[in-house]
N, C-alpha and C positions, 0 to 999 in steps of 0.2 A: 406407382411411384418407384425409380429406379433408387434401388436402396445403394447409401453412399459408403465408403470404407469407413469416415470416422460420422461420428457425434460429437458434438462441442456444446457444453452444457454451460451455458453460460457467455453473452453477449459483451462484459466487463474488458477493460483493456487484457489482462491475462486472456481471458476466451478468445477474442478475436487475433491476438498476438499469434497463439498457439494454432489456430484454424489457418491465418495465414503461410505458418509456416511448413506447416504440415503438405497446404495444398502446395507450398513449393517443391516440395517430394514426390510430386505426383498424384497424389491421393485426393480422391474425393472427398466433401466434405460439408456437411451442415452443421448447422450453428442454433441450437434452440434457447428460449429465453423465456422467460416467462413475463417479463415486460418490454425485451429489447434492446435494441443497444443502445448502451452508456447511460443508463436508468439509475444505477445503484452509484457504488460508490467513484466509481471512475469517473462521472458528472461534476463532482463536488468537491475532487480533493484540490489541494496546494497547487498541483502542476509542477513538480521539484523531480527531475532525476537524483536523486538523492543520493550518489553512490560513496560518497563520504560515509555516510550513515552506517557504521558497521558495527558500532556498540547495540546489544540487544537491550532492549526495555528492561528486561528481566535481569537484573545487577546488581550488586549490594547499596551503592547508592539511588536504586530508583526505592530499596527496601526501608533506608535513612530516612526520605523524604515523604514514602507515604504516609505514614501515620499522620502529620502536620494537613496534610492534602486531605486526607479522607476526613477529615474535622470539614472538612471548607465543601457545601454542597456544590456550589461555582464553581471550583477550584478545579488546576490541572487533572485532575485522578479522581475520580466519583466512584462510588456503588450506590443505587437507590435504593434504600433500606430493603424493599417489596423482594428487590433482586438478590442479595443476600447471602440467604442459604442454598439456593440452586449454584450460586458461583462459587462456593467455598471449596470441593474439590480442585477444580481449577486455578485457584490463588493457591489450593496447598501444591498443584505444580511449578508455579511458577514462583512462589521462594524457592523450592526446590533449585529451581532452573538459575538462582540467584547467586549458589556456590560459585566460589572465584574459577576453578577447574572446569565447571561446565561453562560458564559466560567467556571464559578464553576459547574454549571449543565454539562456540558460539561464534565468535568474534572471527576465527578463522573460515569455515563453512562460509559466514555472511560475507566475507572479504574475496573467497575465490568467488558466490554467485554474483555481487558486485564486478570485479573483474571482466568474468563472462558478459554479465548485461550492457556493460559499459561499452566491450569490444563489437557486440553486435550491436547496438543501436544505432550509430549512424548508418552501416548498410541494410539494418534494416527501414530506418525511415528513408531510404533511397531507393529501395525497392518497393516503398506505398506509395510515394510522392508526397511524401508528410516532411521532408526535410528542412522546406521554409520556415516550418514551425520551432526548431529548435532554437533555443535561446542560452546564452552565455554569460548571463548577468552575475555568477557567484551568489553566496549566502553570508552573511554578518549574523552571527551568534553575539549577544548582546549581555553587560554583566554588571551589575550592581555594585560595584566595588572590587576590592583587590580580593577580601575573600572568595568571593563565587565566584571570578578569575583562576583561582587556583586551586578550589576544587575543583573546575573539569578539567585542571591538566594532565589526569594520571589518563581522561578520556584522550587528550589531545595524543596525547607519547603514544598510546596506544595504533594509534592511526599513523603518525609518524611511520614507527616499525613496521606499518603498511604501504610504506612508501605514498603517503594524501599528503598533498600540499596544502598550506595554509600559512597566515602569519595573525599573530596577536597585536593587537589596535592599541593605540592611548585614545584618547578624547577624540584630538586631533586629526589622528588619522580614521578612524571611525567617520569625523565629519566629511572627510576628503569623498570618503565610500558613499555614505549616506546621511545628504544631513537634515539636518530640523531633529535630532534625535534629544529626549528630555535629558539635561545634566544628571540625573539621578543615575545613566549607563553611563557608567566611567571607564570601562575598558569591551574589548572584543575582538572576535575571531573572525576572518575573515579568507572561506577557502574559493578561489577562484573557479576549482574543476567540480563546482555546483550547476549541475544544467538546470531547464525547465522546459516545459511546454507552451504553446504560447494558449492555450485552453485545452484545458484535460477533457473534454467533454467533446467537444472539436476536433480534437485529436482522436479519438474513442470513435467517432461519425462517421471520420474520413477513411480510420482501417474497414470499418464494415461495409463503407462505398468502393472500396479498393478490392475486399475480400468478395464482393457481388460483383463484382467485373470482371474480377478472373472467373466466373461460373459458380461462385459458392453459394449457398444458399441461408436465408436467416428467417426464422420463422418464431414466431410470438406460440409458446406452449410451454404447462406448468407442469413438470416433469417430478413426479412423483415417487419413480421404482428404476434401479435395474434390475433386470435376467439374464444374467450371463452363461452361456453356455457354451458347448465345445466348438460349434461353430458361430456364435459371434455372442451381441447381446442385445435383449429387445429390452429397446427403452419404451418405459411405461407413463403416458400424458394421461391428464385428466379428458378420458370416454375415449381413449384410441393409444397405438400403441405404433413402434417405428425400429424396426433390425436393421445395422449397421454389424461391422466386424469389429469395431474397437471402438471405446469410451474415452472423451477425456471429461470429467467433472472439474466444469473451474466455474461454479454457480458462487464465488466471496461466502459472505458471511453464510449460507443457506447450503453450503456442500456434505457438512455434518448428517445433515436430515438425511440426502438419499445417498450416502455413506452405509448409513444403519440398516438400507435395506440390502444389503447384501452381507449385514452381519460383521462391520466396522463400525465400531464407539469412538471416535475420533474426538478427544476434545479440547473442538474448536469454538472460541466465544465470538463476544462482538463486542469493538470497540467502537461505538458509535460518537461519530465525530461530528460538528457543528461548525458553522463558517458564518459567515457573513459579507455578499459582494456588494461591491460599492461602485458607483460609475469610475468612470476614468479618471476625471477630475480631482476627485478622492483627496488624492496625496502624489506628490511628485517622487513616485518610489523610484529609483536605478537600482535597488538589489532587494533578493527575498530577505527579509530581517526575520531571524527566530528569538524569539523572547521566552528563555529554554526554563529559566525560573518559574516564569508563569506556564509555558506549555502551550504559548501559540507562537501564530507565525504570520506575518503580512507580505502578501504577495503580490507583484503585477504581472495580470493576465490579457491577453488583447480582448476581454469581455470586461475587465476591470478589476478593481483591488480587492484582492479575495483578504481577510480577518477570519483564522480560522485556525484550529487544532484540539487540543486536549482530548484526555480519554473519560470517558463515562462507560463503564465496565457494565449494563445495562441489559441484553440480549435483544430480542428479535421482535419481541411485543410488547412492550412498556409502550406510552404514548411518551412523542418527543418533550423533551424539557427547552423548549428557546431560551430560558432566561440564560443558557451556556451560554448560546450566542451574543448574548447582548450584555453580558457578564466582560468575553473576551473584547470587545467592541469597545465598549464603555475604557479599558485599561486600555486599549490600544491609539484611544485618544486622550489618555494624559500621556503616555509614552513619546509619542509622536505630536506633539500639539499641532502641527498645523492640518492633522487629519480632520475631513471634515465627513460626518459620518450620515449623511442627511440621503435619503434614497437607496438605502440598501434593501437586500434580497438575504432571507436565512434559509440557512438549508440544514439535513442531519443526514446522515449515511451511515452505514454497517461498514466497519470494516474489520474481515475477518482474523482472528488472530488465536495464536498456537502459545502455550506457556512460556517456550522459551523462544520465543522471537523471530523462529526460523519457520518457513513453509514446509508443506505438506509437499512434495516432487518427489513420482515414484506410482508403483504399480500397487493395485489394490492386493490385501491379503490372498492370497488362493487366486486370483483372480486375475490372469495376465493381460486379459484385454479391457481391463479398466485401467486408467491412468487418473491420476491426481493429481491438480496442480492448483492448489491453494493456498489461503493460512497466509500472505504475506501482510497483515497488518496495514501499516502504514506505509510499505516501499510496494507496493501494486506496480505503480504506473514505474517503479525505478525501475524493476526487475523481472519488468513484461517482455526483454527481449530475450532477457539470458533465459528465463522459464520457457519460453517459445522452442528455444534450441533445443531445449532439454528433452522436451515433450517431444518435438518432432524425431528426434533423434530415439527415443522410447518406443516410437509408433513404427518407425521403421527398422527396429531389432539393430541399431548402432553402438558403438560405445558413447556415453556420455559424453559430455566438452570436459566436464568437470566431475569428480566425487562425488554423487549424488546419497550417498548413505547417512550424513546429515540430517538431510531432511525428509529420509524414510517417512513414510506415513506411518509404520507403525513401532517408531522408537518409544513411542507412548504405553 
């Protein structure tokens, strides 16, 4: 087998993003997975370009509000008691990461790779033939009264200063956006330049039918080790093994593991997320509505109306909890009364995540011909095209588009 330049460890929107663009470089390229593409979390999320999103998780009001949260086992924000003590390094980074100093650092890094993602994504879905899929429907952030109104304005001003369009709702105009919404949301936010997909998972399909048409290749194996060495690295599968000249690791939640075998502790948890899709019929939605109190989000996808978000801080082997799903399900029809929630599909995904909100983009310690491109949480699918640039630009000794010292893999 004629050994390719790169490896692409990971099938997820990020892997296939990065393998694409890489093989636009010229460069050869395979793609290993250990179940395929669009298996994991790329299948199941929102479908949201999300590039508004520039506040990290990690803030002093996500710090307000959990304590109330972690009382509530359904609720926005879980730890499953079992999980616990193995997390608690991890939560001591990320209050850490909650000081006003570092979450403004935050907030800028996450504002220029937003920028970046933003700008390439339509030539990049022009260049897969994915471009019919983009959608322009905006997001309506939904609010319980005038208080929760104006606690997130100090988030709104924030974004402002970043030049993000949006306008705040009364009743009235909320209904105009989106209606059937329950009286109990009395005001809302509502930012226009909120893209989506029209199915993440479909979109996820089509790059890796795109990326096997240009000559790439994608092969199902559970990739265990690297070996880096002076002339390249041999990646190590369960009963065989594969040399290439350079690495990119973008395996989500699972990149931590074969991090460690070349001697990086990287810690990265798993936010595992829960949905719930609904036929079509569902509910007559015109925009994704996020119900940011409670910590989901309802969307329409051309597979149907996804019900779906919050975090459960969990890892990689607990068995799934569905009562999430059917927790956020349950609220998303008194929310919405005319949702009819009869026929739905649950699903739960890993999505990988870094204490302070930002990915892992950057070269392995000691190690030039590994790359990493992980850790985005919840903006995966946002910020699959800016990470693509980044990577491809890495692989072939460029300047960056952007600052990439942010999100060093080893600011940790």
């Amino acid at each position: 087998m004629i050994q390719p330049d790169v490896i692409v460890i990971g099938a997820g929107v990020i892997g296939l993003s990065a393998a694409i663009a890489a093989q636009a470089r010229g460069l050869s390229v395979t793609v290993l997975d250990r179940e395929g593409p669009a298996a994991g979390a790329s299948a199941g999320n929102a479908g949201a370009f999300a590039f508004t999103d520039i506040l990290p998780l990690a803030s002093p009001g996500i710090m307000r509000k959990a304590p109330n949260w972690l009382l509530d086992p359904l609720g926005p924000l879980s730890i499953p008691p079992a999980y616990a003590p193995k997390i608690a390094p991890w939560m001591y980074r990320f209050w850490r990461a909650c000081s006003p100093a570092r979450v403004a650092s935050s907030i800028d890094a996450q504002t220029a790779l937003m920028d970046l993602s933003k700008a390439e994504l339509e030539p990049f879905l022009q260049q897969t033939g994915t471009l019919h899929m983009l959608r322009r429907d905006g997001n309506l952030q939904v609010y319980e009264g005038q208080p929760e109104l104006e606690a997130s304005l100090p988030g709104w001003e924030a974004r402002e200063r970043h030049g993000i369009e949006f306008r705040h709702l009364d009743s009235a105009g909320m209904a105009e956006v989106q209606p059937g919404l329950a009286p109990r949301f009395t005001h809302g936010t509502f930012t226009p330049g909120w893209y989506s997909i029209a199915d993440p998972k479909l979109y996820t399909i089509a790059l890796a039918d795109h990326f096997r048409g240009k000559g790439g290749r994608i092969e199902q194996a559970d990739v265990t080790a690297l070996r880096p060495d002076e002339a390249g690295v041999e990646v190590m599968m369960k009963g065989e093994k594969r040399r290439c000249t350079r690495v990119v690791l973008a395996a989500g939640a699972f990149s931590h593991r074969i991090a460690r075998t070349i001697g990086e502790r990287i810690p990265l948890e798993t936010e595992r997320g829960y949905n719930t899709t609904l036929p079509h019929n569902a509910l007559d939605l015109r925009t994704q509505v996020t119900f940011g109190g409670h910590g989901f989000v309802v969307t329409r996808l051309s597979t149907g109306i996804r019900v779906g978000g919050a975090v459960e801080l969990g890892g990689l082997d607990l068995p799934p909890n569905y009562k999430r799903a059917q927790a956020m399900l349950t609220k998303a029809q008194a929310f919405l009364p005319g949702l009819k929630s009869e026929g739905g599909v649950q699903w739960m995904g890993f999505r990988p995540s870094l204490p302070d909100s930002l990915p892992a983009i950057g070269r392995a310690r000691d190690q030039a011909r590994v790359i990493y491109a992980f850790g985005h949480g919840h903006l995966g699918l946002t910020q699959s095209a800016g990470t693509a640039r980044l990577v491809a630009d890495l692989l072939t000794d460029q300047r960056p588009a952007i600052d990439i010292s942010p999100f060093s893999p080893q600011r940790f």
